[in-house]
BATOR-470255 format. One line per 8 residues: number of its first residue (from 0); their letters; for each residue x, y, z of N, C-alpha, C. Coordinates in pm, whole numbers. Example, Ala and Ser with C-alpha at 12.3 -4.5 7.8 and 13.67 -1.06 7.14 Angstrom:
<atoms>
0> AS> 1319,-569,780,1230,-450,780,1320,-330,780 ~ 1285,-225,708,1367,-106,714,1290,3,787
</atoms>
This chain:
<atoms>
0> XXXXXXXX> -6686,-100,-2605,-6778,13,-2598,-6909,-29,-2534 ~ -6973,86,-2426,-7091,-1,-2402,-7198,11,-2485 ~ -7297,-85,-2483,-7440,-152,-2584,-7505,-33,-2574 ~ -7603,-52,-2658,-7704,44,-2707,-7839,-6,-2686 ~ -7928,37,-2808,-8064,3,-2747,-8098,-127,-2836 ~ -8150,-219,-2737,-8201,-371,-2785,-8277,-329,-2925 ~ -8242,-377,-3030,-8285,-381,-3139,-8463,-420,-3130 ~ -8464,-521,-3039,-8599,-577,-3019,-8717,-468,-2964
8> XXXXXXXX> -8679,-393,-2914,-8767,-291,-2897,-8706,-172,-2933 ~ -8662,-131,-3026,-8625,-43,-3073,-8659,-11,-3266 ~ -8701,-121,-3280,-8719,-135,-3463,-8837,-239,-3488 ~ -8947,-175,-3569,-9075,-202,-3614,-9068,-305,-3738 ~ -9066,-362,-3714,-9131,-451,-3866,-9251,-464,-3971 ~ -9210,-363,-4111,-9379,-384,-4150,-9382,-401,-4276 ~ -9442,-387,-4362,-9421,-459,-4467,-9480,-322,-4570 ~ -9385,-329,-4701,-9474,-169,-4763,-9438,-240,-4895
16> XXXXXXXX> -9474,-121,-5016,-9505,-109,-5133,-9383,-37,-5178 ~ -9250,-137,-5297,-9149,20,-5370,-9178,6,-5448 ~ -9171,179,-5504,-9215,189,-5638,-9084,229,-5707 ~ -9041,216,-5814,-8979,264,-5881,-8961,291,-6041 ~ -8920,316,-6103,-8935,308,-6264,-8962,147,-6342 ~ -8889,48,-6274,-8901,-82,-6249,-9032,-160,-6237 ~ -9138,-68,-6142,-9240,-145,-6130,-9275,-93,-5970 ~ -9363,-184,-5930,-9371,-184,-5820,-9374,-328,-5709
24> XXXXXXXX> -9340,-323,-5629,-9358,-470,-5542,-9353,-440,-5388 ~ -9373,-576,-5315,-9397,-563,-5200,-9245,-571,-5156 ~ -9243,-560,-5010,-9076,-572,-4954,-9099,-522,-4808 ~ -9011,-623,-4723,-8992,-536,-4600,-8894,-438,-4547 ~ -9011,-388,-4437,-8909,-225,-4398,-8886,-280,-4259 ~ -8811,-155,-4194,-8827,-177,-4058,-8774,37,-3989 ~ -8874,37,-3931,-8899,164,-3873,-8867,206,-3706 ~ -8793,299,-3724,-8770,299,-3567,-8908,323,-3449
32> XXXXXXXX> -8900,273,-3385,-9028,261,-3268,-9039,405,-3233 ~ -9142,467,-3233,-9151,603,-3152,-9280,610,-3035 ~ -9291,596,-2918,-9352,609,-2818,-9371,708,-2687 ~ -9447,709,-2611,-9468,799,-2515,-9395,722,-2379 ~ -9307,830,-2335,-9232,755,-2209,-9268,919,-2089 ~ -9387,868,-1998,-9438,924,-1889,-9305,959,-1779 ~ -9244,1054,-1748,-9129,1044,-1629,-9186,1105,-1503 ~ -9176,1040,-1429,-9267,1095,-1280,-9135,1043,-1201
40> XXXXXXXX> -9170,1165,-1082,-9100,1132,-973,-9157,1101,-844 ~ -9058,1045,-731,-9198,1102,-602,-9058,1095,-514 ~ -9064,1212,-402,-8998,1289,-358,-9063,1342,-181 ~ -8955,1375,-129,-8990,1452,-20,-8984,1322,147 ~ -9059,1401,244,-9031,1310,314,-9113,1141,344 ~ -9033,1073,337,-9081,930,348,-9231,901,426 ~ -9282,938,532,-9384,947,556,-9530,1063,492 ~ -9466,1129,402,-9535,1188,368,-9483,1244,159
48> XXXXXXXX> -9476,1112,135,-9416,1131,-25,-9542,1214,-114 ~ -9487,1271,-200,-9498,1327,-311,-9505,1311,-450 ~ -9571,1327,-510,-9555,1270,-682,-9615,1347,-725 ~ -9503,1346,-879,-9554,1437,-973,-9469,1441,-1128 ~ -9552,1417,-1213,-9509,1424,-1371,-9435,1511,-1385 ~ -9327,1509,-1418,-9262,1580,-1486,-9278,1596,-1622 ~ -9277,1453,-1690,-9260,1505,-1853,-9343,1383,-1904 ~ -9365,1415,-2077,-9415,1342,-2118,-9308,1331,-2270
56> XXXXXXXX> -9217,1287,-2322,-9150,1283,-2445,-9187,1148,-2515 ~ -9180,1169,-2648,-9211,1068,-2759,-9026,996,-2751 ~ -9007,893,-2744,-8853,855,-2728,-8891,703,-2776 ~ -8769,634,-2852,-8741,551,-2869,-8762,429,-2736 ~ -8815,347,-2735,-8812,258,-2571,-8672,184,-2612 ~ -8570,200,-2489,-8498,158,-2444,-8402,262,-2357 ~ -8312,166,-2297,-8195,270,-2222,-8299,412,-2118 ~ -8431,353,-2088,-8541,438,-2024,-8522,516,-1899
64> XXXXXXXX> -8427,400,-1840,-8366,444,-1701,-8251,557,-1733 ~ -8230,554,-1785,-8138,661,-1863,-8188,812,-1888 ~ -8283,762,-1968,-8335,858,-2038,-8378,1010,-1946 ~ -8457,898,-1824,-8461,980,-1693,-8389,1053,-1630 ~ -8274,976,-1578,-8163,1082,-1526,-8152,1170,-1564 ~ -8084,1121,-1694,-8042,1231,-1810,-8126,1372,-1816 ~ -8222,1280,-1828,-8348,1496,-1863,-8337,1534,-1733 ~ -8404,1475,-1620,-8383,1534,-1485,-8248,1612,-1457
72> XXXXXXXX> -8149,1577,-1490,-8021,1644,-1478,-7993,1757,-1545 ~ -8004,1717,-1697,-8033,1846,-1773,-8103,1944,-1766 ~ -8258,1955,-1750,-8283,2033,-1677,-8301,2116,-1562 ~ -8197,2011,-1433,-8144,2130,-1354,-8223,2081,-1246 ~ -8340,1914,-1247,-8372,1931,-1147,-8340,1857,-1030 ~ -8227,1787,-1068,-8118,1703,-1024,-7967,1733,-1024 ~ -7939,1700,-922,-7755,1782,-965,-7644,1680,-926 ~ -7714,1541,-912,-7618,1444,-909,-7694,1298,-904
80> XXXXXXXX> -7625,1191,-921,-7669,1086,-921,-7696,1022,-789 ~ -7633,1107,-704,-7678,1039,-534,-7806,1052,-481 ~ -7854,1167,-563,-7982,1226,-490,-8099,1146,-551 ~ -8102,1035,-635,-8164,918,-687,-8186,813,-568 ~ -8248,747,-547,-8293,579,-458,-8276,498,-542 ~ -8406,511,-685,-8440,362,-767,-8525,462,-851 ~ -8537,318,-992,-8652,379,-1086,-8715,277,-1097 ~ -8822,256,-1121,-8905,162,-1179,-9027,195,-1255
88> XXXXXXXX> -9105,88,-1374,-9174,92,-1402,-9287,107,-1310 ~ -9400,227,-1328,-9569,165,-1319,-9584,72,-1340 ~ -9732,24,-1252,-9743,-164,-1241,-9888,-100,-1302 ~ -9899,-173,-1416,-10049,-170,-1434,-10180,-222,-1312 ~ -10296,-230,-1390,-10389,-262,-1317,-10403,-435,-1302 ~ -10326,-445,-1445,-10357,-644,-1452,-10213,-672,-1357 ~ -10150,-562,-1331,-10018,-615,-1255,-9886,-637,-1307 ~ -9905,-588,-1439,-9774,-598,-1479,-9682,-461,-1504
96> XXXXXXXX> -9567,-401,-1553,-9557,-304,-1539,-9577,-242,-1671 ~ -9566,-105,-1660,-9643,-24,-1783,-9475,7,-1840 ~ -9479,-18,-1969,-9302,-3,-2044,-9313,216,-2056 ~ -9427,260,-2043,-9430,355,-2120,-9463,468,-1991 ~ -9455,439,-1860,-9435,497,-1716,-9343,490,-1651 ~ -9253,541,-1607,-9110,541,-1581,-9160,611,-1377 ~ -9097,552,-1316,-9096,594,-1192,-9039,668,-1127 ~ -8921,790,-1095,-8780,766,-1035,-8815,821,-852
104> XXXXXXXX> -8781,724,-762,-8796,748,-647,-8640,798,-573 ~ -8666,935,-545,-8573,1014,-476,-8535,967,-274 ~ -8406,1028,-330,-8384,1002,-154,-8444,1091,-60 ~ -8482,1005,50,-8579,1073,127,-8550,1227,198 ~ -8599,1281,168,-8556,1398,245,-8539,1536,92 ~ -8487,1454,28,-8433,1580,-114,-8539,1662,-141 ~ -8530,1768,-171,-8613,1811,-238,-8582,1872,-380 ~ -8632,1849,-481,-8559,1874,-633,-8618,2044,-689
112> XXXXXXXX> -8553,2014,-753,-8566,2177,-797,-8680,2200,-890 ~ -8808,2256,-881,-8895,2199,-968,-8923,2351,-988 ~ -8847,2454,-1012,-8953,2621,-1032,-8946,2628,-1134 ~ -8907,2512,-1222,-8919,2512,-1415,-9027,2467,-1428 ~ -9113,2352,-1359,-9203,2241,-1365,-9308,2282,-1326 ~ -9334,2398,-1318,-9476,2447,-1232,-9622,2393,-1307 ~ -9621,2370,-1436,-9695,2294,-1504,-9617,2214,-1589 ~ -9708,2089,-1619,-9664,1919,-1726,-9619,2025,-1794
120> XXXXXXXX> -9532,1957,-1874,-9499,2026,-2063,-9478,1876,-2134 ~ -9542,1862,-2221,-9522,1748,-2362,-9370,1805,-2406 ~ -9310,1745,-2425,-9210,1730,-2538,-9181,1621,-2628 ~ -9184,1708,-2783,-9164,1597,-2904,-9071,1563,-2932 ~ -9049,1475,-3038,-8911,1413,-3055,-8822,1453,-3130 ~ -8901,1542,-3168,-8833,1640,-3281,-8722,1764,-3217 ~ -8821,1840,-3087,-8787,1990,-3081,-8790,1930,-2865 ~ -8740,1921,-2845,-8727,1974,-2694,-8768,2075,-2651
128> XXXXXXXX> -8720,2167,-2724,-8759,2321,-2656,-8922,2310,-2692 ~ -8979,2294,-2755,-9172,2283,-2744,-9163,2280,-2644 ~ -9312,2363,-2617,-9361,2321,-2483,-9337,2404,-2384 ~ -9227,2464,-2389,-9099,2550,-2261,-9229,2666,-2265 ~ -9167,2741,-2148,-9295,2843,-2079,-9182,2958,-2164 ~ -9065,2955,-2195,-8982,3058,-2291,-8852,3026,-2219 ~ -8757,3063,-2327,-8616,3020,-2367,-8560,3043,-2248 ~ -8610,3117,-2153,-8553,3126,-2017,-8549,3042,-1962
136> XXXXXXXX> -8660,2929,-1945,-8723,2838,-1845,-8607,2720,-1835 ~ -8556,2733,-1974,-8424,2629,-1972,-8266,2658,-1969 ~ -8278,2755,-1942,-8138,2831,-1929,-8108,2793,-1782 ~ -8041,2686,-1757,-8015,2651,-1609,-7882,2646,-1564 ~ -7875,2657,-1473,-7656,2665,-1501,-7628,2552,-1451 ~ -7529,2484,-1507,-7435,2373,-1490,-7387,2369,-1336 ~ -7420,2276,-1290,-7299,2227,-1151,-7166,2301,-1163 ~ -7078,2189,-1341,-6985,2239,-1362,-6924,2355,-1401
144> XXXXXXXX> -7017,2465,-1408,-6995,2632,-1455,-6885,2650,-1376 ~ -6788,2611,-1296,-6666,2671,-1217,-6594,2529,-1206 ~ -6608,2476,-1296,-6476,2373,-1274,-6327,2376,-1373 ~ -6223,2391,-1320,-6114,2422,-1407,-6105,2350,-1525 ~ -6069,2454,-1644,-6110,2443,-1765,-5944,2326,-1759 ~ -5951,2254,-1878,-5830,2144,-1906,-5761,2219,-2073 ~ -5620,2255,-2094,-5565,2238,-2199,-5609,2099,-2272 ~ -5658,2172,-2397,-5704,2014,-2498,-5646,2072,-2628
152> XXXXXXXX> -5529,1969,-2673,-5467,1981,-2829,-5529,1819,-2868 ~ -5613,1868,-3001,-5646,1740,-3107,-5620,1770,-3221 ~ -5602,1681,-3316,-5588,1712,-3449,-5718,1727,-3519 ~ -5658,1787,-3630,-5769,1763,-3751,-5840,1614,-3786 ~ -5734,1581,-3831,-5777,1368,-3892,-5829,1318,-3779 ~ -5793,1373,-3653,-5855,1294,-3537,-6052,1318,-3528 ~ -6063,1427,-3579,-6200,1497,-3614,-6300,1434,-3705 ~ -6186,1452,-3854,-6234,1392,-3936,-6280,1238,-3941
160> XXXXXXXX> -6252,1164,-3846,-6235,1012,-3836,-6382,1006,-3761 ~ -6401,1036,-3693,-6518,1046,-3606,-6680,1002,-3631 ~ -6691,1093,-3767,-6810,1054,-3782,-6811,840,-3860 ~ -6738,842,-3915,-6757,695,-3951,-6728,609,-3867 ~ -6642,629,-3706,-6637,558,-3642,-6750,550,-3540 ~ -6856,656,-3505,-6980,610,-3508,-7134,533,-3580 ~ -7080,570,-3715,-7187,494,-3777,-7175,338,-3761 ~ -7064,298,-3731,-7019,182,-3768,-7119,124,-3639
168> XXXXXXXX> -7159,182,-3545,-7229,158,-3436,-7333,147,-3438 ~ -7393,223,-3524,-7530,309,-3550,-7666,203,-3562 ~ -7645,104,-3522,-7683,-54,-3617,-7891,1,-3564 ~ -7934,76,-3513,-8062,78,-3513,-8077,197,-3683 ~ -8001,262,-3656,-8020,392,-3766,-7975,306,-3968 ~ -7849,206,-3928,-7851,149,-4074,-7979,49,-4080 ~ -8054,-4,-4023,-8171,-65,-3991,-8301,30,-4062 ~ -8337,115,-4041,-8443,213,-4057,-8415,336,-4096
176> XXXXXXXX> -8274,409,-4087,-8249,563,-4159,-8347,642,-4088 ~ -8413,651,-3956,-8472,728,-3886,-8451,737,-3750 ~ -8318,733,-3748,-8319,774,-3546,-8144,845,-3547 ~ -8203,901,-3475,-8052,1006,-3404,-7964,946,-3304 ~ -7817,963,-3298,-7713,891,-3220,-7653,1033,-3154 ~ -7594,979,-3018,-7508,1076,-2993,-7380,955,-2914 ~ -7275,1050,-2931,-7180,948,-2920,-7050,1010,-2816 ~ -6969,971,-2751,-6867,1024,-2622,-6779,943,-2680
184> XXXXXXXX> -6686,1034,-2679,-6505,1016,-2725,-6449,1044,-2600 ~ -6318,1020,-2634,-6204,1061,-2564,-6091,1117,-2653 ~ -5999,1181,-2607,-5904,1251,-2662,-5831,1184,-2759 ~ -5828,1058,-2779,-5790,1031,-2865,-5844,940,-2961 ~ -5996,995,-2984,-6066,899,-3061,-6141,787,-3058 ~ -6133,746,-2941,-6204,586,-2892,-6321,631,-2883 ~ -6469,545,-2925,-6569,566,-2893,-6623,531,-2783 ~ -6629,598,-2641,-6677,515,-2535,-6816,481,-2537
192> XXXXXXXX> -6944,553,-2546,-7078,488,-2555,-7143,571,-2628 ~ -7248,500,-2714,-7339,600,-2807,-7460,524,-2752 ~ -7551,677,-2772,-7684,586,-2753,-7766,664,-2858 ~ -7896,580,-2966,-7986,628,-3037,-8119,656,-2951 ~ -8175,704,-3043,-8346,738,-3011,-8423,825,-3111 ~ -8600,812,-3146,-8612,925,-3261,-8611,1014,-3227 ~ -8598,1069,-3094,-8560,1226,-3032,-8402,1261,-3062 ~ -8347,1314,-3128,-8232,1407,-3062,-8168,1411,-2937
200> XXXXXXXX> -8317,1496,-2871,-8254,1522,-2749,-8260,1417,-2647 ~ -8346,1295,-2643,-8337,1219,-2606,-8206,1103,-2602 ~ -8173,1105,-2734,-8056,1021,-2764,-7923,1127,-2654 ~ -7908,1290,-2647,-7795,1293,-2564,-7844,1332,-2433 ~ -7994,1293,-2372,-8063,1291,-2239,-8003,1124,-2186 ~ -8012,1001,-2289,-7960,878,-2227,-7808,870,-2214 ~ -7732,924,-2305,-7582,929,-2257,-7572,964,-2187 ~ -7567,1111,-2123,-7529,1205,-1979,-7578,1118,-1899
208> XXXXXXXX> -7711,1029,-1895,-7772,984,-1826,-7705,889,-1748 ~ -7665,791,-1880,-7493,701,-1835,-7426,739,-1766 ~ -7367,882,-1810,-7218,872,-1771,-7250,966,-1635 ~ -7390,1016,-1621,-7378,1026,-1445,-7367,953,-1411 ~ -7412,830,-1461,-7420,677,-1306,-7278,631,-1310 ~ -7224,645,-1400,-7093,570,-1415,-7003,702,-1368 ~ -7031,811,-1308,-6907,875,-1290,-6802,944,-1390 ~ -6898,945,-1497,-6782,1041,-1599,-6809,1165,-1615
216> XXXXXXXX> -6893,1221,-1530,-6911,1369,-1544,-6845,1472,-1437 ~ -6742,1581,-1459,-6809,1653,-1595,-6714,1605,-1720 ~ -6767,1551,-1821,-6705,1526,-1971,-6629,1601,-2026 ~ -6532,1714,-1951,-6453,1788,-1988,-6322,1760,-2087 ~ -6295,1643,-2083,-6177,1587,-2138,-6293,1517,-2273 ~ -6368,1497,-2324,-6416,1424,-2402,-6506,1503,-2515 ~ -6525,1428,-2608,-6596,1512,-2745,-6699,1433,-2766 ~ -6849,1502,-2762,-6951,1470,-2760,-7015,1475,-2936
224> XXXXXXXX> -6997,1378,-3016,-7033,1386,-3158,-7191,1389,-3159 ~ -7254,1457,-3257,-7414,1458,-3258,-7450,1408,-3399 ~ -7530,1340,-3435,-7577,1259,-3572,-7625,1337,-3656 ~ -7704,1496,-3638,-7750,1578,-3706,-7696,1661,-3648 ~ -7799,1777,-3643,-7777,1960,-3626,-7759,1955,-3490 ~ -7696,2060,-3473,-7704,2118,-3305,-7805,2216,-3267 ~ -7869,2178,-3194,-7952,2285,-3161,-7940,2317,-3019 ~ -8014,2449,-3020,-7991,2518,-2875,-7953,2411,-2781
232> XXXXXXXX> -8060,2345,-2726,-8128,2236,-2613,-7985,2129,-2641 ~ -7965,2129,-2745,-7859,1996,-2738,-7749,2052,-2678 ~ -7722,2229,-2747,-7550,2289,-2637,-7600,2249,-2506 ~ -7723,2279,-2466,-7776,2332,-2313,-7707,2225,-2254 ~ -7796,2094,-2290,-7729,1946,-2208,-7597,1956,-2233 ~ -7535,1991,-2321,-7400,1942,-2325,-7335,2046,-2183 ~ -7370,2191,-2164,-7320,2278,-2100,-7326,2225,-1969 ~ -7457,2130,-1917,-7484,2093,-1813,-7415,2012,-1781
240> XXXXXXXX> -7368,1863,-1846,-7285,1810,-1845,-7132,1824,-1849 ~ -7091,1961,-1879,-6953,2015,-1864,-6861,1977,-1999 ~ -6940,1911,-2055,-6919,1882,-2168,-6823,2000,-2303 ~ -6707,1984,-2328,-6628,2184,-2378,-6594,2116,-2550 ~ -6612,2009,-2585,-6627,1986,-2733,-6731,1897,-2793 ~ -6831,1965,-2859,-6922,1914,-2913,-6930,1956,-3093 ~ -6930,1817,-3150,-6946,1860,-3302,-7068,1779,-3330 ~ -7085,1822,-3468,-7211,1767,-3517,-7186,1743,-3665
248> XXXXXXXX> -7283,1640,-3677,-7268,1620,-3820,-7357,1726,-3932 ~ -7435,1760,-3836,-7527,1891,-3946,-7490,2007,-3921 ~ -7580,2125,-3913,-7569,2235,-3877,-7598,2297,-3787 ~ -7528,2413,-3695,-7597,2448,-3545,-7703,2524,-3570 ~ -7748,2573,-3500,-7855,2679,-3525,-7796,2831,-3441 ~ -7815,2940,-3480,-7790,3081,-3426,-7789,3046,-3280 ~ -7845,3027,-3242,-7926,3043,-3056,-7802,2917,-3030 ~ -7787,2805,-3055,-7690,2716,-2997,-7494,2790,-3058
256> XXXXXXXX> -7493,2862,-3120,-7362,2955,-3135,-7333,3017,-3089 ~ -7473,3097,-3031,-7445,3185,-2921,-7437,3109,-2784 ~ -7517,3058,-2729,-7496,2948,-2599,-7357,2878,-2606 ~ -7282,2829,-2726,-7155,2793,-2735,-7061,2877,-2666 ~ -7088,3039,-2684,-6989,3092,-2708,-6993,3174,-2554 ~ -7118,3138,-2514,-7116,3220,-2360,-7109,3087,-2272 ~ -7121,2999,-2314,-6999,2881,-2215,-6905,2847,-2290 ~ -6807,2890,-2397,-6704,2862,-2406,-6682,2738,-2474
264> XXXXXXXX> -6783,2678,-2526,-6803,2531,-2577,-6770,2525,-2730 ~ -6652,2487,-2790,-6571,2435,-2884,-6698,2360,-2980 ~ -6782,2407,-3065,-6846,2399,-3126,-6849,2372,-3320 ~ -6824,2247,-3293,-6786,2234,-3490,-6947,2207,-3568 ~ -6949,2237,-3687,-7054,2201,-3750,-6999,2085,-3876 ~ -7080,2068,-3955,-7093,1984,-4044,-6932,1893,-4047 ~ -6921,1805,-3999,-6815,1740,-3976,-6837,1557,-4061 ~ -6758,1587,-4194,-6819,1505,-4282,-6690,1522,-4382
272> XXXXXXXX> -6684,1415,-4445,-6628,1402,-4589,-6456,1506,-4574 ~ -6387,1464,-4465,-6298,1563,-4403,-6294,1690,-4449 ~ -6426,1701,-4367,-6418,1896,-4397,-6530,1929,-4241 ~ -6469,2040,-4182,-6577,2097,-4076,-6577,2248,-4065 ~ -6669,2319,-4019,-6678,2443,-3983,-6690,2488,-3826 ~ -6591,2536,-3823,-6581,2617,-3653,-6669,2714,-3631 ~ -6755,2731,-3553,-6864,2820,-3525,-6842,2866,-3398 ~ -6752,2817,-3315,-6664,2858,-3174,-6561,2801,-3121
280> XXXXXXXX> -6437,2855,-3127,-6322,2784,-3091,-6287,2824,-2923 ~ -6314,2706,-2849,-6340,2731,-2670,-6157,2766,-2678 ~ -6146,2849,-2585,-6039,2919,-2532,-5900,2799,-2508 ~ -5989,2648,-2405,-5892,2584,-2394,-5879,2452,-2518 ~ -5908,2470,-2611,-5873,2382,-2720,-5770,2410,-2823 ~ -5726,2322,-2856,-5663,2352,-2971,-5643,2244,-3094 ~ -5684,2323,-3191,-5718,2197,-3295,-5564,2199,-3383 ~ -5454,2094,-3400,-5339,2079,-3480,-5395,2082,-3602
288> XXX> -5294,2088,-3673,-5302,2047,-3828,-5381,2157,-3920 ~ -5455,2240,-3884,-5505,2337,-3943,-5417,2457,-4040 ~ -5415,2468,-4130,-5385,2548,-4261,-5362,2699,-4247
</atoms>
């Protein structure tokens, strides 16, 4: 399976106070890192380049180059991995590079789709959608909106198995109990790559992010597991990515049931303790073993 995010910059070391009926004493913790990762692009023609912020999100540092694609794609202002050159860090002023400025330099000539971007927007690590000019601004359509849908039969136990065969991964989240995973299956259960972060949406902005560079999109054949709730922004990326089974370990929210159900996206909730709830069963799935 591929790696995740370097523990070394990904988990805080600090030292606190437990209290309990027992008493109290000192003991160490360790907290997931939460930081500001700047994404700028620069674009247009080579003699006459362009730059401009796109975003500002609180994200876990690592898998950064990722992280980039990933949102750029998701939100629609990228529609493939060719239309990329390079990324690199900002070089500070003492000359070294800035971990918390992300670069991505486009191929010459592209021009990206920016009529979402007309002004910066902050986004937290919490809520993606903050920030948005309204629920429209992110409603973007998928590349894959017309690619032939695939017959998919899985089982139940194949479902149920899922969530513990990501935790077993999870090694920043059993560390600190504060960061979100998202994780890519295949039809029959193998975990191909998970990536964490204290964003949500960040954690499934660095997967897609992957599996554009690597060529696995659109994720039509594969089941995208989520560590908590589903929310709107999380169907959205998944829709963008072509992505037609996504479960979660929490609960969806109204607005992501409905977005399920007007792309057709096979939508489970609370998928735990072998038990789940169907909140949209996509046309080409079919789940065995069911009662």
């Amino acid at each position: 399976m591929e790696s995740k995010l370097a523990a070394g910059k990904s988990v805080h070391h600090i030292e606190i106070s437990k209290v309990s009926a027992m008493g109290v004493f000192s003991s160490d913790d360790e907290l997931a890192v939460e930081e500001p990762l700047e994404i700028r692009i620069i674009y247009g023609d080579e003699n006459d380049p362009r730059s401009k912020t796109i975003s500002v999100t609180m994200r876990t540092p690592g898998n950064d180059h990722e992280l980039a694609i990933g949102f750029l794609f998701t939100e629609g202002i990228l529609s493939g991995f060719s239309q990329i050159e390079y990324t690199y860090y900002a070089i500070k002023d003492c000359g070294r590079p800035s971990d918390n400025i992300l670069i991505m330099k486009l191929k010459n000539g592209f021009v990206p789709q920016l009529m979402n971007t007309d002004r910066n927007f902050y986004t937290t690590s919490s809520c993606g959608v903050c920030g948005k000019g309204s629920i429209e601004s992110i409603k973007t359509v998928s590349v894959f909106k017309d690619h032939r849908k695939k017959r998919k039969e899985i089982s139940q136990d194949l479902l149920f198995s899922l969530p513990e065969k990501m935790q077993a991964f999870q090694n920043n989240f059993s560390a600190t109990g504060g960061i979100h995973a998202s994780g890519l299956f295949d039809l029959d259960g193998h975990l191909l790559t998970l990536r964490e972060d204290v964003g949500r949406h960040n954690a499934l902005d660095k997967l897609i992010g992957y599996a554009l560079s690597v060529d696995l999109l659109p994720a039509d054949d594969h089941i995208l597991l989520l560590s908590g709730r589903a929310s709107f922004e999380l169907i959205q990326k998944a829709a963008m990515a072509g992505i037609r089974i996504v479960a979660a370990i929490g609960a969806p929210s109204s607005l992501a049931v409905d977005l399920a159900k007007e792309f057709d996206i096979s939508l489970l909730g609370f998928l735990r303790h072998n038990r789940f709830n169907i909140y949209h069963n996509g046309s080409d799935l079919h789940i065995k073993n069911i009662l």
